[in-house]
C-alpha positions in Angstrom: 69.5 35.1 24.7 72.8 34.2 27.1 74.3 30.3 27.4 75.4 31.6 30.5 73.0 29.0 31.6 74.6 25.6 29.8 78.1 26.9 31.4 78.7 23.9 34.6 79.5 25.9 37.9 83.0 24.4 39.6 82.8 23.5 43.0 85.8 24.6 45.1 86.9 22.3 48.1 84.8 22.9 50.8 81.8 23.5 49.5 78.7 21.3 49.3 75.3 21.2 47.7 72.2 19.3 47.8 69.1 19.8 46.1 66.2 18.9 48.3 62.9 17.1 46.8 60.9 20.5 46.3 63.3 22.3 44.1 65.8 24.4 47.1 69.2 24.3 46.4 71.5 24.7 49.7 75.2 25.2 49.7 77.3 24.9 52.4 81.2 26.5 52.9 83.5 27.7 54.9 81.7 31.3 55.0 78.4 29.9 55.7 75.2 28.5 54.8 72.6 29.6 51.6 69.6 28.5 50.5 67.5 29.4 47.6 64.1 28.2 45.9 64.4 27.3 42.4 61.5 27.2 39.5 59.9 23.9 39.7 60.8 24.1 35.7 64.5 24.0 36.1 66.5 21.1 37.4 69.9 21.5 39.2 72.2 18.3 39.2 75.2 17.7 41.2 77.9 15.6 39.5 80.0 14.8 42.2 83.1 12.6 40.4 83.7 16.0 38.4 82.5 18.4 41.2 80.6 20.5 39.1 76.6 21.8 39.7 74.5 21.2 36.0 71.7 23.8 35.1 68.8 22.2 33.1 65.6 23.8 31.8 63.0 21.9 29.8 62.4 23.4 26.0 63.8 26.3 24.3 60.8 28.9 25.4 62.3 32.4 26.0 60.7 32.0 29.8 62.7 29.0 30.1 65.9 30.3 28.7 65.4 33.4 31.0 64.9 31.2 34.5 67.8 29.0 33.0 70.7 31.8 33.1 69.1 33.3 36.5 69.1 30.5 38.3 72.5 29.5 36.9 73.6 33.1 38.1 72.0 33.1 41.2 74.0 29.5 41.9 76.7 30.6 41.0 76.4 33.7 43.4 75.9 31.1 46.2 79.0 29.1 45.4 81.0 32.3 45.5 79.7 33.3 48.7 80.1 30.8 50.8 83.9 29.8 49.9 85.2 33.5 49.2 82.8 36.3 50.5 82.2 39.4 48.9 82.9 42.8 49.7 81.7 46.4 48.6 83.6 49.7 49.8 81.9 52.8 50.0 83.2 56.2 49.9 81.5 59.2 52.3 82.6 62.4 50.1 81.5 65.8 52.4 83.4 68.3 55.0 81.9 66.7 58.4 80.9 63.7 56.8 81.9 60.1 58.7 81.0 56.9 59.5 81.4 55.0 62.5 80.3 50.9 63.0 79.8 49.9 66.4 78.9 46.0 66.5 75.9 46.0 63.7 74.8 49.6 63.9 76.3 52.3 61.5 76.6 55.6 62.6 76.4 57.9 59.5 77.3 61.6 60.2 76.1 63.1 56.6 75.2 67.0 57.3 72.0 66.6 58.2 70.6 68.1 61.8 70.8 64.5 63.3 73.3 61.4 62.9 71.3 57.7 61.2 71.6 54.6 62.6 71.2 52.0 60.6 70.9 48.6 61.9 72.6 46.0 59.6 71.4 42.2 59.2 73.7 39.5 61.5 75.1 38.4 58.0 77.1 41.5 57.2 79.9 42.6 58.9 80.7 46.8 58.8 83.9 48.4 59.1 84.9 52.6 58.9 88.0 53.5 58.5 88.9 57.4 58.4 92.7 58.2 57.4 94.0 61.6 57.5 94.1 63.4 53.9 91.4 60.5 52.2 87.8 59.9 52.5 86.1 58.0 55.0 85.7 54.4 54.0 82.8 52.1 55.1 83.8 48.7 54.0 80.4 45.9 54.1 81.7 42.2 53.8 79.0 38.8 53.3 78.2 35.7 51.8 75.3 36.7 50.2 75.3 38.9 47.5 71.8 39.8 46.6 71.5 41.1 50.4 74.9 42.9 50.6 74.0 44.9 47.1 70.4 45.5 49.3 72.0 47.3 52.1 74.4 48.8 50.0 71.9 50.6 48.0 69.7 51.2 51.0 73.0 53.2 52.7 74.0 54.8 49.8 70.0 56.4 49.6 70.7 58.6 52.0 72.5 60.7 50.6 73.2 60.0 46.6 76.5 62.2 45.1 75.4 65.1 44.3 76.6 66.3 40.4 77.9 69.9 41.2 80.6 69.2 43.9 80.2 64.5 43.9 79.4 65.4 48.1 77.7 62.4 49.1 78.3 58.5 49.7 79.7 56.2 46.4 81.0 53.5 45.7 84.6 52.8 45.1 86.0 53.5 41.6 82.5 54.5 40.6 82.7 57.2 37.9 80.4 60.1 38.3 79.3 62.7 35.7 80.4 65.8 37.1 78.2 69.6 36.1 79.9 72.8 35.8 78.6 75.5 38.3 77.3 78.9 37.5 80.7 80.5 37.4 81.0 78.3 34.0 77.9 79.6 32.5 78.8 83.1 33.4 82.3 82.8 31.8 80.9 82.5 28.4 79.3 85.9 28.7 
């Protein structure tokens, strides 16, 4: 199992928690506001003379050492989001493929007979850039990771690289495991 569990979380300036009586942890920062449920088994503490959050769980049971580095993770997540934000960049890969973001509604152009729309939550914020000579770029920016890597996912869906020619919507830097074509198979011969 992980200690990623006993490891404290730092609190950067700026950011608050409190733990409410029935177990939610809420952290507050300059990006925003999250809240989050914990286990009734674990216990978070907030040590605020060495500004650092303390994940506890109760005995060694593999359940409890599982909770204990989720819940640490998942803290941790919150901490991040709210004082520096994350981001994910996409990639649209195709001839006539493009993005365009107009307030919270993407416009995906992805050679199918009819454009998507797909309305994003008020906590992301979308932008498309298109430069000559590179692919289009939709960049998705929150505080809250678990939905950002949610919409991501749900975006990229639509249309998944493809193996033979990698046409389709990835994620920046992602490595994809390319097939050779017919042509290859008939060069052997």
């Amino acid at each position: 199992m992980s200690r990623i569990g006993r490891a404290p979380i730092s609190l950067p300036k700026g950011v608050t928690v409190s733990v409410a009586t029935n177990n939610v942890v809420t952290v507050k920062g300059p990006k925003g506001e999250l809240s989050r449920q914990v286990n009734p088994d674990i216990t978070v503490q907030v040590d605020n003379e060495t500004n650092h959050i303390l994940v506890k769980r109760p005995t060694d049971q593999k359940r409890h050492k599982a909770l204990h580095g989720l819940y640490r993770a998942l803290i941790h997540n919150m901490v991040v989001g709210v004082s520096e934000g994350f981001k994910t960049t996409m990639e649209i890969v195709g001839v006539g493929y493009k993005a365009t973001v107009n307030g919270q509604i993407i416009d995906l152009a992805l050679g199918y007979s009819h454009n998507l729309f797909i309305e994003l939550p008020k906590e992301i914020k979308a932008t498309a850039t298109a430069e000559k000579g590179k692919n289009p770029t939709l960049t998705l920016e929150s505080s809250d990771k678990e939905l950002l890597g949610m919409v991501c996912s749900k975006i990229r869906s639509y249309r998944k690289p493809e193996p033979y020619k990698g046409k389709g919507i990835k994620f920046e830097g992602e490595i994809l495991r390319r097939k050779a074509g017919k042509s290859a198979a008939s060069a052997k011969k």
